[in-house]
C-alpha positions in Angstrom: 0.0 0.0 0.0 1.3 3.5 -0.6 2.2 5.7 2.3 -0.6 8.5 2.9 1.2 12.0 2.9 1.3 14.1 5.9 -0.4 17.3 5.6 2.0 20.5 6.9 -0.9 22.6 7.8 -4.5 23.7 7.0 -5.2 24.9 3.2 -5.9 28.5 2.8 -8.2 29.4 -0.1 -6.6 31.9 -2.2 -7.8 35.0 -4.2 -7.1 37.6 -6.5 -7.6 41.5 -6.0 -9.7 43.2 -8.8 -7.9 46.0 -8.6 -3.6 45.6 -8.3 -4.2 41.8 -9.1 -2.1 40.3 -6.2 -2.6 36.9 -4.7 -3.8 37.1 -1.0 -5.9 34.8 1.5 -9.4 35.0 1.4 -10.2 35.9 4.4 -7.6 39.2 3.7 -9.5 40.4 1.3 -13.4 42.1 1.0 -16.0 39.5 -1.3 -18.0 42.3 -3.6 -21.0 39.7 -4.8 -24.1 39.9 -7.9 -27.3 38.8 -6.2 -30.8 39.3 -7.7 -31.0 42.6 -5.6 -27.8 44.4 -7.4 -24.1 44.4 -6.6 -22.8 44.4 -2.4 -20.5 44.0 -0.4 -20.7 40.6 1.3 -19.8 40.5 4.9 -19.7 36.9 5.3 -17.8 35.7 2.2 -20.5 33.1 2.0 -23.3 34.9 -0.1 -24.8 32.8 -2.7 -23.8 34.6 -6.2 -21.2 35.6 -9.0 -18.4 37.4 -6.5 -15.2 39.1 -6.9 -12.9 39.8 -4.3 -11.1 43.5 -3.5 -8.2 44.7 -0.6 -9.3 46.7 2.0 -7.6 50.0 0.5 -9.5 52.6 -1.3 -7.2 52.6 -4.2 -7.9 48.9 -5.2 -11.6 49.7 -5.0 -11.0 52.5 -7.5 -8.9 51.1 -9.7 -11.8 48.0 -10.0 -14.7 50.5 -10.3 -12.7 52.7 -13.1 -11.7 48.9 -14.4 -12.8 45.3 -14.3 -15.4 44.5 -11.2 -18.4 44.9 -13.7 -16.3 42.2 -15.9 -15.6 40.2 -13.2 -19.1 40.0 -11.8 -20.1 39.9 -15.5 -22.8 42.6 -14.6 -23.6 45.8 -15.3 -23.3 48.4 -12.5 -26.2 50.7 -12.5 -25.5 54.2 -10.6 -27.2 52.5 -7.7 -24.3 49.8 -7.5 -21.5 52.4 -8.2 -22.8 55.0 -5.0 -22.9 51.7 -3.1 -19.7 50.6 -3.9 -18.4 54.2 -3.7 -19.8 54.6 -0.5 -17.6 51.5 0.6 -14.4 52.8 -1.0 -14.7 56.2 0.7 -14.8 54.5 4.2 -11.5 52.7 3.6 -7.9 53.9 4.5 -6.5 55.6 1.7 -2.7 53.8 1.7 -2.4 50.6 0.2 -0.7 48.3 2.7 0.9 45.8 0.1 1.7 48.3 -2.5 
């Protein structure tokens, strides 16, 4: 029989920032998901939905609005969704930390 192999440690899911495209934990980054209500930010990480994830910085969350999130969510963002998300950005610390 072949020998099992030894796990070193717990897995860590891995994402991508929208915005500078660097690889981080999950759980350091902020989940943006599409439900049937519109685009928001999910606290949880667990929402059902198309999601896209987004560093706690107000310069990723502009670079993604400007860019990619609608892409990513493969979406549309009405005004609604953008004053939302803007809303969000403006509440952030402006420095990025891994920049």
């Amino acid at each position: 029989m072949p020998k099992k192999k030894k796990r070193t440690g717990k897995h860590i899911p891995q994402r991508t920032c929208v915005g500078c495209h660097s690889v981080l934990s999950k759980r350091d980054l902020m989940r943006i998901v599409r439900t049937a209500d519109g685009v928001r930010y999910d606290e949880t990480g667990k929402a059902p939905g198309r999601g896209a994830y987004l560093h706690k910085n107000r310069s990723c969350w502009e670079k993604a609005l400007k860019g990619n999130l609608a892409n990513k969510l493969r979406t549309e963002l009405t005004a609604q969704d953008k004053e939302h998300l803007q809303a969000i950005a403006n509440s952030l610390p402006d420095t990025a930390e891994n920049e």
